[in-house]
C-alpha positions as CSV (number, residue, x, y, z in Angstrom):
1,X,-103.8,3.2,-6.9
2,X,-102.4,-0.2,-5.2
3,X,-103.9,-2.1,-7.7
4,X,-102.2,0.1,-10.7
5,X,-99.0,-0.7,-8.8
6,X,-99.5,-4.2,-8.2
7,X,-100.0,-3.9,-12.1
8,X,-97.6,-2.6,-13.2
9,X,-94.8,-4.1,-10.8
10,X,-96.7,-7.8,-12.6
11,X,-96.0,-6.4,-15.9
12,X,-92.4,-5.5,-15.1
13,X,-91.7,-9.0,-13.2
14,X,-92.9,-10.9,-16.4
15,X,-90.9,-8.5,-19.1
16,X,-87.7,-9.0,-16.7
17,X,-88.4,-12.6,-16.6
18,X,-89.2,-12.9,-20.2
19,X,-85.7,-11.7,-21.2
20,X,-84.0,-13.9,-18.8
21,X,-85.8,-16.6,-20.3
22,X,-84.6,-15.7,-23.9
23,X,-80.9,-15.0,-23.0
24,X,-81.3,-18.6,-21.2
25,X,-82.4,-19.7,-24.6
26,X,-80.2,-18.1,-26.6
27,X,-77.2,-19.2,-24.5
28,X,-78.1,-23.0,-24.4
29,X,-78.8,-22.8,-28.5
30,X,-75.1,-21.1,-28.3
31,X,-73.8,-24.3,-26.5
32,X,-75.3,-26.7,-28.6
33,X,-73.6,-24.2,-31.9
34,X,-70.3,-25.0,-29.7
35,X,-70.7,-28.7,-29.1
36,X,-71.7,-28.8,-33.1
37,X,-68.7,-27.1,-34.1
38,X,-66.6,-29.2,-31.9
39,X,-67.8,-32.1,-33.6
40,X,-66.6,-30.7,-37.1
41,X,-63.5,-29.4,-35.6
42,X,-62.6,-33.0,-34.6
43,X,-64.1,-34.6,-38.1
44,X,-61.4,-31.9,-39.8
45,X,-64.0,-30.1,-41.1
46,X,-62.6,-26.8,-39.9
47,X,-64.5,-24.2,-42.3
48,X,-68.1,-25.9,-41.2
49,X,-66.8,-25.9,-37.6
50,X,-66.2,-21.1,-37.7
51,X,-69.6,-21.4,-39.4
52,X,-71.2,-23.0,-36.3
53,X,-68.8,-21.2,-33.7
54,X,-70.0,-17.9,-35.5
55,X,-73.8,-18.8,-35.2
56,X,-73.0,-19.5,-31.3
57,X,-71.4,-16.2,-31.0
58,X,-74.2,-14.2,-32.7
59,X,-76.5,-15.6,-29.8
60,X,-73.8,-14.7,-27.1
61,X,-71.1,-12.3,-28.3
62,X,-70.0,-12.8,-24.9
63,X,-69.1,-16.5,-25.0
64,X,-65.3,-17.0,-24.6
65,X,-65.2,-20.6,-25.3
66,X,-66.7,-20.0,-28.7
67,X,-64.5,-17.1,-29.3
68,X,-61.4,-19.1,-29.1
69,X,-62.4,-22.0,-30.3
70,X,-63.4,-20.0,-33.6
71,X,-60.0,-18.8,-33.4
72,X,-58.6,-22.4,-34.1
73,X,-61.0,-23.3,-36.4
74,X,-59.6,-19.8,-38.4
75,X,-56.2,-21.0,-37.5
76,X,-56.4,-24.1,-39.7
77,X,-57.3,-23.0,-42.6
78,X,-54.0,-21.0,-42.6
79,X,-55.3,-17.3,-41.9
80,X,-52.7,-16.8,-39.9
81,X,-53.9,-12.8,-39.9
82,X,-57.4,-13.1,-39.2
83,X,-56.7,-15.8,-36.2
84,X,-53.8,-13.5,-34.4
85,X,-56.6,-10.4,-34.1
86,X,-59.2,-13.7,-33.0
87,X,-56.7,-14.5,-30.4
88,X,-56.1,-11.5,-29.3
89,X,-60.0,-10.4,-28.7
90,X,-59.7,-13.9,-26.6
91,X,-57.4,-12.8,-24.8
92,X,-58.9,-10.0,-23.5
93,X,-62.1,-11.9,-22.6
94,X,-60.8,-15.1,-21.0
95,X,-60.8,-14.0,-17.1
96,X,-58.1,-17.4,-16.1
97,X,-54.6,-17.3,-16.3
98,X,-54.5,-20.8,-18.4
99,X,-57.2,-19.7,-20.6
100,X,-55.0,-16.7,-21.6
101,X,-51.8,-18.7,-21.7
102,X,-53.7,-20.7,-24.5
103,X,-54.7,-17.8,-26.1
104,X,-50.8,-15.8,-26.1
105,X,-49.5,-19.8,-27.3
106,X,-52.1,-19.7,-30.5
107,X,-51.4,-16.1,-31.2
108,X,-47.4,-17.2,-31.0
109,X,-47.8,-20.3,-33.6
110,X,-50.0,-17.4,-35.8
111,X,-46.7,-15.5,-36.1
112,X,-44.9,-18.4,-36.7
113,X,-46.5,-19.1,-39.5
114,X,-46.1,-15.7,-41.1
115,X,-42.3,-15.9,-39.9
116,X,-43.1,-12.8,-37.6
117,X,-40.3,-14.0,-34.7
118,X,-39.9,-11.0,-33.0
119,X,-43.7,-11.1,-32.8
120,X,-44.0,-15.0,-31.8
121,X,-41.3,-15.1,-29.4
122,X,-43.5,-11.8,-27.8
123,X,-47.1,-13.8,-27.9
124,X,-44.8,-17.1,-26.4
125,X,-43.1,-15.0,-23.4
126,X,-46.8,-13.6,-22.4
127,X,-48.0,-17.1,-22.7
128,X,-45.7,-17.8,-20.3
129,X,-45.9,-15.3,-18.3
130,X,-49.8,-16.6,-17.4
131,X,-48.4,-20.2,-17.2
132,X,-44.8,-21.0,-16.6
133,X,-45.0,-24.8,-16.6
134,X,-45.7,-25.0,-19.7
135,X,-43.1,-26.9,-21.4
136,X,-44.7,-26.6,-24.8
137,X,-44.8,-22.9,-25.2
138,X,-41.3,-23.0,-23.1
139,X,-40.1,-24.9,-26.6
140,X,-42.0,-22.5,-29.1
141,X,-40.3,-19.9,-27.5
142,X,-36.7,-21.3,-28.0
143,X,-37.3,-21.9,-31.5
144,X,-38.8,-18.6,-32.3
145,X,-35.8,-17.2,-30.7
146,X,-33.5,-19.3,-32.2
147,X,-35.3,-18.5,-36.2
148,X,-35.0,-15.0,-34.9
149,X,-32.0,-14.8,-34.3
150,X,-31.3,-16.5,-37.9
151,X,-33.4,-14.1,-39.3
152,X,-31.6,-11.1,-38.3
153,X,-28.4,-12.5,-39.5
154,X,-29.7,-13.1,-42.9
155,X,-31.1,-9.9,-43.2
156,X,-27.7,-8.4,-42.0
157,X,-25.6,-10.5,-44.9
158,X,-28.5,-9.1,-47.1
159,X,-27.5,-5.7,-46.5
160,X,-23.9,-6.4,-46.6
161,X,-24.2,-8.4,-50.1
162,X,-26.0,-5.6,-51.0
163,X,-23.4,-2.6,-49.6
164,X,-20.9,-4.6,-51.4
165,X,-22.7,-5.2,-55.1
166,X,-23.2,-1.5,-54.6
167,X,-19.4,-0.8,-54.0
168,X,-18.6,-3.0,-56.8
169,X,-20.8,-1.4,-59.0
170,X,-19.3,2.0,-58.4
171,X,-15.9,0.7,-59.0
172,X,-16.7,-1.0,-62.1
173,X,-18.2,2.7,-62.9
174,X,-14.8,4.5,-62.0
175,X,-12.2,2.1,-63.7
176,X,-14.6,2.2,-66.8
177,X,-14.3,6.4,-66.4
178,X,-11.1,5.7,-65.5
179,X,-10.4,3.6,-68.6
180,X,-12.2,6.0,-70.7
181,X,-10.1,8.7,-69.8
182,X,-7.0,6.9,-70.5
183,X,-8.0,5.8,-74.0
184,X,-9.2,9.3,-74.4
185,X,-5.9,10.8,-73.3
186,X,-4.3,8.4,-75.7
187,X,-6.2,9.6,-78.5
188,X,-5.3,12.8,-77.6
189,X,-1.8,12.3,-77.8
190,X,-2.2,10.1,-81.3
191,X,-3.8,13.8,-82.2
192,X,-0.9,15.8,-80.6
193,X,1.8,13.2,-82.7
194,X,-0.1,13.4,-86.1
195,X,-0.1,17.4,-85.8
196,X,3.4,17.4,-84.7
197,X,3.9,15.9,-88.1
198,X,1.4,17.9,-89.8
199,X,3.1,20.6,-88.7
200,X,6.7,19.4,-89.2
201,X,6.1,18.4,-92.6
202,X,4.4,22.5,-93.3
203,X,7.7,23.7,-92.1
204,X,9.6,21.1,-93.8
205,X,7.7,22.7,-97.3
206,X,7.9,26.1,-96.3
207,X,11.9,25.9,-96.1
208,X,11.7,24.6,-99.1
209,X,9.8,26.9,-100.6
210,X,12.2,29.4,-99.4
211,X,15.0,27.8,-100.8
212,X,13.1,28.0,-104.2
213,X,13.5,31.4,-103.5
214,X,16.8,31.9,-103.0
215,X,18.0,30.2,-105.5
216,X,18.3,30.9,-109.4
217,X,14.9,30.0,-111.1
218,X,15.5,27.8,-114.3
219,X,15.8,29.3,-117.9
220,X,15.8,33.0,-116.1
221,X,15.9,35.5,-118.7
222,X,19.4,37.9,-118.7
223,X,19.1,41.3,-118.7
224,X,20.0,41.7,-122.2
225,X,16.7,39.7,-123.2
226,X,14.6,41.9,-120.7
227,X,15.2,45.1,-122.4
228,X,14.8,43.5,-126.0
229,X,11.1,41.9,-124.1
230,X,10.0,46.0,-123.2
231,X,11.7,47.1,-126.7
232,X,9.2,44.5,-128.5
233,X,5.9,44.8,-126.2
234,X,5.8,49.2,-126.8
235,X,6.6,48.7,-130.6
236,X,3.0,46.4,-130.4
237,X,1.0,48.8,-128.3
238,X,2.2,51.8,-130.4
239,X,1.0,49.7,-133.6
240,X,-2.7,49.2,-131.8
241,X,-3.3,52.4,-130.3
242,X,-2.6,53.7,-133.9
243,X,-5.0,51.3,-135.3
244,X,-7.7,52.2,-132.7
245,X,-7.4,56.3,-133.4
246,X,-8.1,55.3,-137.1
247,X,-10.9,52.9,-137.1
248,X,-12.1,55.9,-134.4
249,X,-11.8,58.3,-137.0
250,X,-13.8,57.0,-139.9
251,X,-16.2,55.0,-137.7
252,X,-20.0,56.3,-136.7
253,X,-21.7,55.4,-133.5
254,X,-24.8,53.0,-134.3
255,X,-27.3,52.9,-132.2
256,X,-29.1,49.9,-131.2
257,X,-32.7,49.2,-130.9
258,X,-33.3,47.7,-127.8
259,X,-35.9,44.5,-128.8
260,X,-38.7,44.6,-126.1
């Protein structure tokens, strides 16, 4: 039974010991990923330099130095987005106060880069709030305060040119209504005058008309001449109703075939 112990404890010792020995490993080939990206970091060779700072960081995710030093590799080669959130995983990690101060300064020029101020002049405060001395971030800060501040006023003549093109554009609307409705009206009252006269001029023919009437109608027939006229037009209907009861009185019907 001692011996299975002994065994197994042996066993145990050399697993435990096995896995030391392969983190050990795995963090020195991390190191030498670091010290390789370094080298392309300071050569400019930025994009090489995440690819080796990645491979360090796949052997130990927990390296800090690698971490933020992919965060500046990131960082100049203008993705300003990705290398704020690499910051900011730093930030968390790094267990010094400079360390993190670094970190907050990075994130800061990040935002400045996007012209996120309110957001840069947060990162720059935290950065100093980790490291007060620092008379670099201490000037980052002033700036982004002062491009804030700019910022803010540009966006408020923004909305004031923009207040004001609206109001003009709503006046422009009302005196063209407005001018609409006075050319309209003046049509209206063109209308009005040319019925007035319309209507002036019907009154003007119906008085004359009526003074047709009233007075004596050119070659008017006397009365004398009227009863001669009646006299004259019963002598011809007597003469043709006489003719009619004759031709009625030796005439036959005839009837007609109708041709279908």
């Amino acid at each position: 039974m001692k011996n299975k112990i002994v065994i197994l404890f042996l066993c145990f010792s050399t697993l435990i010991f096995s896995q030391e020995k392969n983190k050990t490993k795995l963090e020195r080939e991390a190191r030498e990923n670091v010290r390789e990206g370094n080298e392309l970091y300071n050569q400019l060779k930025f994009k090489e330099a995440e690819i080796a700072y990645k491979k360090g960081l796949s052997k130990n995710p927990n390296y800090p130095t690698a971490s933020y030093n992919l965060g500046n590799s990131i960082y100049q080669q203008d993705r300003n987005k990705e290398a704020v959130s690499q910051f900011e995983l730093v930030e968390k990690t790094f267990k010094k106060k400079d360390s993190k101060a670094e970190a907050y300064h990075n994130m800061g020029n990040s935002f400045m880069k996007e012209k996120q101020y309110e957001k840069a002049v947060t990162a720059f405060k935290n950065s100093m709030r980790n490291n007060s001395k620092d008379d670099e971030t201490r000037y980052n800060l002033a700036m982004a305060q002062e491009l804030l501040k700019k910022q803010e006023q540009e966006n408020k003549d923004d909305k004031k040119d923009n207040k004001d093109n609206k109001d003009d554009k709503n006046k422009d609307q009302k005196d063209k209504e407005g001018g609409d409705k006075e050319k309209k009206e003046d049509e209206n009252k063109e209308k009005d005058k040319g019925k007035d006269k319309e209507d002036e001029k019907g009154d003007k023919k119906q008085d004359e008309e009526k003074k047709q009437d009233q007075q004596p109608r050119p070659n008017q027939l006397s009365p004398e001449q009227i009863k001669q006229l009646l006299e004259a037009m019963n002598n011809e209907e007597n003469k043709t109703q006489k003719k009619l009861n004759a031709e009625k009185a030796k005439g036959k019907k005839i009837k007609q075939e109708k041709d279908w």
